[in-house]
C-alpha positions in Angstrom: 147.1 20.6 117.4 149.5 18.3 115.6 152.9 18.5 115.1 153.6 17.4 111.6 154.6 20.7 109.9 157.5 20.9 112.7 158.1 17.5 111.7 157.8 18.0 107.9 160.1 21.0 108.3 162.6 19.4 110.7 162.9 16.5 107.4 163.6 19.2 104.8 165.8 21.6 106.6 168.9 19.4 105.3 168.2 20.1 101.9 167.4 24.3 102.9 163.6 23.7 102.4 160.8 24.3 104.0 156.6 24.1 103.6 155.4 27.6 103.0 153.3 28.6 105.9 151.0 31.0 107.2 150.3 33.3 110.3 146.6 33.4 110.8 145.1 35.6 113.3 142.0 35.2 115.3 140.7 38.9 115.9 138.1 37.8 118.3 140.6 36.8 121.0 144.0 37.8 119.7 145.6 34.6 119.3 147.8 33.5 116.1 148.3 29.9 114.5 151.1 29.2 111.7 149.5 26.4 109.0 150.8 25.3 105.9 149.4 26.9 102.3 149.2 25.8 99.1 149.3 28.2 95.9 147.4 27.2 93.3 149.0 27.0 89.4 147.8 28.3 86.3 146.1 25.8 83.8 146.0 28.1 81.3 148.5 30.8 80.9 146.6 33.0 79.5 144.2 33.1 82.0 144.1 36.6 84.3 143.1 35.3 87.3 145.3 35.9 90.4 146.5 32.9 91.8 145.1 31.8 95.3 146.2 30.1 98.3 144.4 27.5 99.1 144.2 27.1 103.9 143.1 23.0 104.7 141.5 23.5 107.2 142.4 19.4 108.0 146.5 18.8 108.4 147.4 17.2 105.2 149.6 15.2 106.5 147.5 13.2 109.4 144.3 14.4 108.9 143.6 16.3 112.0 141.3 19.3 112.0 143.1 22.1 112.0 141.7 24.3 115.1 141.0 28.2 114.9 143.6 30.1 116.9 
């Protein structure tokens, strides 16, 4: 797995930000992977949908596929 969200992170934490993340757990074989998230935004505000998060499952940021914990 790539190392780009340490990377990203170790870039922002300067500032006091950091990329949302994730802990995603693989049930089958009890192992857990943190990726990044994004949360989708509201085109229309007075829609009633719930906003979602959206799991690549490629890194964004070197294009990588992201592998299953």
């Amino acid at each position: 797995m790539c190392k780009c969200l340490d990377r990203v992170n170790k870039k922002l934490a300067p500032d006091g930000l950091m990329l949302p993340t994730i802990s995603m757990l693989n049930i089958e074989n009890g192992k857990a992977r943190e990726t990044v998230y994004f949360l989708s935004e509201r085109i229309n505000s007075a829609s009633r949908v719930k906003r979602r998060k959206v799991i690549p499952s490629f890194c964004p940021f070197c294009g990588i596929k992201v592998k299953a914990a």
